[in-house]
N, C-alpha and C positions, 0 to 999 in steps of 0.2 A: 298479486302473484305474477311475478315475471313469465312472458312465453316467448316462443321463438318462432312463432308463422311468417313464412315466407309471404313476400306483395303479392305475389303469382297466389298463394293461399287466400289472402285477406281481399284478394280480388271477388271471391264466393262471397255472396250476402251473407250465407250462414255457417262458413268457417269466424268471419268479421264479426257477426252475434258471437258465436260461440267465445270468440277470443277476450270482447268487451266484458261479457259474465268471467272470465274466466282472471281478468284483472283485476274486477273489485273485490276479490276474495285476500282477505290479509292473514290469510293461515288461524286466524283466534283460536276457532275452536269451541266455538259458543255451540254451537251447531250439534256436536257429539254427543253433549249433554241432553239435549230433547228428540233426539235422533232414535225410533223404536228397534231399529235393528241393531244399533251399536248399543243400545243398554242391553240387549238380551245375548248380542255374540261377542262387545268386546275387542272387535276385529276395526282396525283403521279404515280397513280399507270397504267396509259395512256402516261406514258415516259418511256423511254427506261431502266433506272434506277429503278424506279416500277417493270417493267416486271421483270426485273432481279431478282429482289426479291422473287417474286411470283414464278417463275422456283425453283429462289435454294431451296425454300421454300419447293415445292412437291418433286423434284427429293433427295434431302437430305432424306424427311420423305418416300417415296418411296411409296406415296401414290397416288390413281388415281385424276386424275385432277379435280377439282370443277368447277361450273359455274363461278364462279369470276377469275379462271386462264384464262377458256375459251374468257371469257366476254373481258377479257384485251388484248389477248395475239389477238385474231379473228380483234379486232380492231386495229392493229400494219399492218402497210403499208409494211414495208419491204422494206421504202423508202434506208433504211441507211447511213442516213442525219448523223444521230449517230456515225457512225466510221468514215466518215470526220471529226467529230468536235469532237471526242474521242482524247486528249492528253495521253492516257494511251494504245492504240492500242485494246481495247476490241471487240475482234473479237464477236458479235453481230448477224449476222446472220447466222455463225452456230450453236449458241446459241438458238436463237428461232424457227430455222427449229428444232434441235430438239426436242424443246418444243411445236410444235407443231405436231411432229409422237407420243409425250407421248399423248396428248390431242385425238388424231385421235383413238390412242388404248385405252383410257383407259375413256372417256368422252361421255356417250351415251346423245347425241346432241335432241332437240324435233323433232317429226316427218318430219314437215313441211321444218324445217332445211336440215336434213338429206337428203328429195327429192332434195330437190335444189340444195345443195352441189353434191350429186350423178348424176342430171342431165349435170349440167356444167360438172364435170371430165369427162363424155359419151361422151358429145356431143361437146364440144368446141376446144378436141383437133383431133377431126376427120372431114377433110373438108367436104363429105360427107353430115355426119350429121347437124353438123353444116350449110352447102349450104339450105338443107331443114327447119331446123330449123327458118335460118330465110325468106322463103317463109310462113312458116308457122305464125311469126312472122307479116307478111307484112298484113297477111290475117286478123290476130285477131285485128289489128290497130285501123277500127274503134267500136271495143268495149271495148278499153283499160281502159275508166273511171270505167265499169265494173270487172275488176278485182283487186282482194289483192295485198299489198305494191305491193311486190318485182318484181311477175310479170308484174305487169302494167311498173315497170320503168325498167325493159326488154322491153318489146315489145315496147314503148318510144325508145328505144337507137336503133332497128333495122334500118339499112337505107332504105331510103325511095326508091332505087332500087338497086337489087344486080346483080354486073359486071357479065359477062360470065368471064368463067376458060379460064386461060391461058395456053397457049401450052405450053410453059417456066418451069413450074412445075412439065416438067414427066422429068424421068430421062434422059439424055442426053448431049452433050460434046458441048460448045459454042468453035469454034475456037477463038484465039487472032485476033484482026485487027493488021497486019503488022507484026514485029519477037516479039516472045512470049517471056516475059518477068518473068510471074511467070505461075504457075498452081493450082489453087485455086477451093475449093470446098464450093458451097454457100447453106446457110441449108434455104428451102425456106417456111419452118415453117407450120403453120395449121391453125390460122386463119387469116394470111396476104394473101395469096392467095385467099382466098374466098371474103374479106371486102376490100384488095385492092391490086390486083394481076399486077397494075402497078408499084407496087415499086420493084417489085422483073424484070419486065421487064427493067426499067429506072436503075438498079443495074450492071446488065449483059450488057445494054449497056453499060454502065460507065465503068466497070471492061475491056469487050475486046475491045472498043475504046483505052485503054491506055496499049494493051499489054497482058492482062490477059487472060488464055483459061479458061472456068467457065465450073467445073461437078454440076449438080444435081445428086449425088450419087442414085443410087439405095437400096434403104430402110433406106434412113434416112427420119425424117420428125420433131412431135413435139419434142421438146427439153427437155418436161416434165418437165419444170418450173410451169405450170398451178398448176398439183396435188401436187407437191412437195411443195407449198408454200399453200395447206389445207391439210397437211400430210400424205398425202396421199403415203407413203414411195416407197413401194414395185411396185406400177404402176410408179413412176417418175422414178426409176433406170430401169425399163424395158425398156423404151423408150430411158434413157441415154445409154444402152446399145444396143438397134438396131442402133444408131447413130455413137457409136462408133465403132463398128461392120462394118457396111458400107465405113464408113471413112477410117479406118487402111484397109478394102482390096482397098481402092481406091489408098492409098498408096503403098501397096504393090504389086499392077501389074501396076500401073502407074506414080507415084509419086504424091505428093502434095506440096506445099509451104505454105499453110494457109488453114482455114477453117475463110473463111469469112461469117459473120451474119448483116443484117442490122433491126433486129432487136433486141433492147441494152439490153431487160428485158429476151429475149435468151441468149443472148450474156454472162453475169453475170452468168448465169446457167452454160453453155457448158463451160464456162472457170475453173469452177469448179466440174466438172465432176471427177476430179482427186481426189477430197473431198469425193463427193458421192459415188464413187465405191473401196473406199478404201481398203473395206473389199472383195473385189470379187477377188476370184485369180485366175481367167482367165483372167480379164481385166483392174485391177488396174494398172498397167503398161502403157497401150494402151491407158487408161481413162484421165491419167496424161499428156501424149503424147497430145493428144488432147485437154486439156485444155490449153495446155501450147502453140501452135501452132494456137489458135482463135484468129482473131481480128474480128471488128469492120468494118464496111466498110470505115469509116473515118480514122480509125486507121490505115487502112492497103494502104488508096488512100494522107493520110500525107504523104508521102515515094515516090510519085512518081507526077514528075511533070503533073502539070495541062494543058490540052492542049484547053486551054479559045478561043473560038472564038468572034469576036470584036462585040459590042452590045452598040447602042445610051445610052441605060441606062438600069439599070437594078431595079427592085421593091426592095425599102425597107424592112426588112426581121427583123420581129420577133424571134429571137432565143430561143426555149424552153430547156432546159435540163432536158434531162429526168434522171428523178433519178438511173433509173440501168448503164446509162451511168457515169453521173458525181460522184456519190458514190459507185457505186456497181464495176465500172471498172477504175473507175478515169480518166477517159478522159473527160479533160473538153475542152481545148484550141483546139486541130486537127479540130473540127466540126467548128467552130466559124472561122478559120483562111483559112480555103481549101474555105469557101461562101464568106467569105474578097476577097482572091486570084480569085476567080470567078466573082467578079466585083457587089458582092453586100455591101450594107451599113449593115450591123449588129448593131440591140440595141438588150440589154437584160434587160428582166423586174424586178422590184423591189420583194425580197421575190423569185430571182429564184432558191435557196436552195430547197422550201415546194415543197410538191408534188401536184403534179397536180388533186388526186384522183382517177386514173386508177387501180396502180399496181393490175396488171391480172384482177382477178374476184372480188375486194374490191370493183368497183362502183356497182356489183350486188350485194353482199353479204355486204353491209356496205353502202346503197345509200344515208343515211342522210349526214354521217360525206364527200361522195364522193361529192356530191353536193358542200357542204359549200368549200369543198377545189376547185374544178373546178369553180366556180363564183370568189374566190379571186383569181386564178390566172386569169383567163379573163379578168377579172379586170384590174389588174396588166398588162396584156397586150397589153387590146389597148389603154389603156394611153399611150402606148407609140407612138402612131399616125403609124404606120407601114402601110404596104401594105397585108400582108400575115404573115402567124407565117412557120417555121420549125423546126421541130421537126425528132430525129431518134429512135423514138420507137412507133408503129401502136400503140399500148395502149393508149397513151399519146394523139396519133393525133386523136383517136376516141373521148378521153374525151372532150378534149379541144373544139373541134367541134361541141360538143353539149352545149358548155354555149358562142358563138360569132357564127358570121355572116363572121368574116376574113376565108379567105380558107386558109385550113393546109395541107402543101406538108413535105412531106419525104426528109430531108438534100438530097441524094441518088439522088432526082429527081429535085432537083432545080442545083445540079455539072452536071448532067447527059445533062440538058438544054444551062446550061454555054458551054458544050462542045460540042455541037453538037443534041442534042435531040431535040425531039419535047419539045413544053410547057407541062408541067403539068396540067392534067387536070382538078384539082380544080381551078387551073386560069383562064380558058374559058370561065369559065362564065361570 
């Protein structure tokens, strides 16, 4: 793609990023084809090749953002379907995280927007708030027909009762079962804990059953994925930096082997932390470190044998791939092959490239187009006759569970079960 930034522009590190992504793009078009919002509107400028346009478009003219950038750019999933099926390598979502810190500075959003936007970044990555919120939630339930769009399909999405906290989530040292094998630090996030604080229990089993001693660091927590992906810039690097911060002194008086995440739409952040803090010269070092040193919990439980206990039969298992997992981090096979190795049947559903509808806060901030994608993949799901769906990202397992009846467990707690755990609780019923 030809551009026209001036030297005086390309002088910017991240006009100079922007421009470099913005060349290896050779117009194909591959992209539109696995693109979830251009299969469902149609519209050029709702594919990933549109957007791009629209970016080089303001950042070239150095203008602030219009509603028609916003309007495109707000409705982009962040699936990154797009850099899998990219033949040209068009790094994409550094591309529109920065187009969307330009949109965040330079785009006064309407009122009504603004609250909303402001209240999610408050409240969603603080469990706290969040834990109240949704009691509050719980209470306003039966007036829900009563309220405009967006809140009404909030207070719709809260669940219908919320777990107590888990002990698991204050800081402290899980020993290994038997001789330690690694020593791994698991980031136990901000709204997994509060909407389902057994996966991070069902994790920590899994991990020191087979070896691992597990820290909850002190003063790590959200991954600041949430802000970071409504560009909200300066709050997402905060967070990436109390994280990283935590982590390197865990290292440094005790040692670590990994920073394990079982959650995948963290997981794609913290691994790119090394991106984000580039420009920090205290911690771009340490940031890189850290990103470079995340896996997955699948990623990181591929590597070490499974210790399966013998089981008449085991339920049929919907496999979902969640998109930060299968594009954001390219792990597609490890998750599918460790639930085979644990003695279930794995299908996987038609269309399971599109996205489910979740990423982060788009089923709030985008419920129409979230909906139509969450009914086609349900769809797509239990056509395939299963027992249960799996999934390894809470986002994913929250959507999907609001358009099916199937109960949705965490990859994490269906190995966990293979090896020793109790059932998972969405199967009790």
């Amino acid at each position: 793609m030809k551009t026209e930034f001036s030297l005086v522009q390309l002088a910017d590190p991240r006009i100079k990023e922007a421009n470099d992504i913005f060349r290896s793009c050779v117009h194909c078009g591959f992209c539109t084809a696995t693109c979830p919002t251009f299969v469902l509107l149609g519209d050029e400028r709702d594919s990933p090749r549109g957007r791009i346009y629209l970016l080089k478009d303001m950042l070239e003219k150095g203008k602030p953002a219009s509603i028609t950038v916003a309007r495109h750019i707000d409705r982009c999933l962040s699936c990154l379907s797009c850099m899998t099926t990219c033949p040209s390598g068009v790094h994409y979502m550094h591309l529109v995280d920065e187009g969307r810190a330009r949109i965040e500075q330079t785009y006064k959003r309407p009122l009504a927007d603004r609250l909303l936007r402001e209240i999610l970044a408050r409240v969603l990555p603080n469990p706290r708030l969040f834990r109240l919120s949704l009691y509050g939630a719980w209470l306003a339930r039966p007036f829900k027909g009563l309220l405009p769009g967006r809140l009404k399909g909030m207070v719709g999405m809260a669940p219908k009762a919320i777990p107590k906290a888990s002990a698991v989530d204050k800081p402290q040292v899980f020993p290994a079962e038997g001789p330690r094998r690694l020593r791994v630090a698991l980031l136990n996030g901000c709204a997994q804990p509060v909407l389902r604080p057994d996966i991070n229990e069902a994790t920590i089993r899994l991990l020191t059953r087979h070896g691992c001693e597990v820290v909850i660091a002190a003063g790590s927590g959200c991954c600041g994925a949430l802000v970071h992906h409504m560009g909200r810039e300066e709050e997402a690097k905060a967070k990436a930096r109390a994280n990283v911060r935590a982590w390197t002194r865990e290292i440094e008086e005790n040692g670590l082997d990994a920073v394990v995440i079982n959650t995948s739409g963290c997981g794609t952040t913290v691994k790119d932390y090394g991106h984000m803090l580039r420009d920090d010269p205290e911690l771009a070092q340490a940031a890189a470190r850290i990103g470079a040193m995340t896996k997955d919990i699948t990623e990181l439980m591929a590597g070490i044998p499974l210790k399966v206990k013998p089981a008449a039969r085991r339920p049929v298992v919907a496999y979902h791939a969640a998109c930060s997992l299968q594009h954001g981090q390219q792990i597609r096979e490890a998750p599918k092959q460790l639930l085979k190795d644990a003695g279930f049947e794995i299908r996987e559903a038609a269309e399971s490239h599109l996205c489910c509808g979740s990423a982060g806060t788009y089923n709030l901030l985008q419920p129409a187009l979230a909906t139509q994608l969450r009914d086609r993949k349900a769809a797509n799901i239990e056509a395939l006759g299963a027992d249960m769906v799996a999934a390894g990202n809470l986002g994913c397992m929250v959507q999907i569970s609001s358009g099916t009846d199937l109960p949705v467990v965490h990859t994490a707690e269906l190995l966990d079960w293979a090896t020793g755990g109790p059932e998972p609780k969405p199967l009790r019923r």
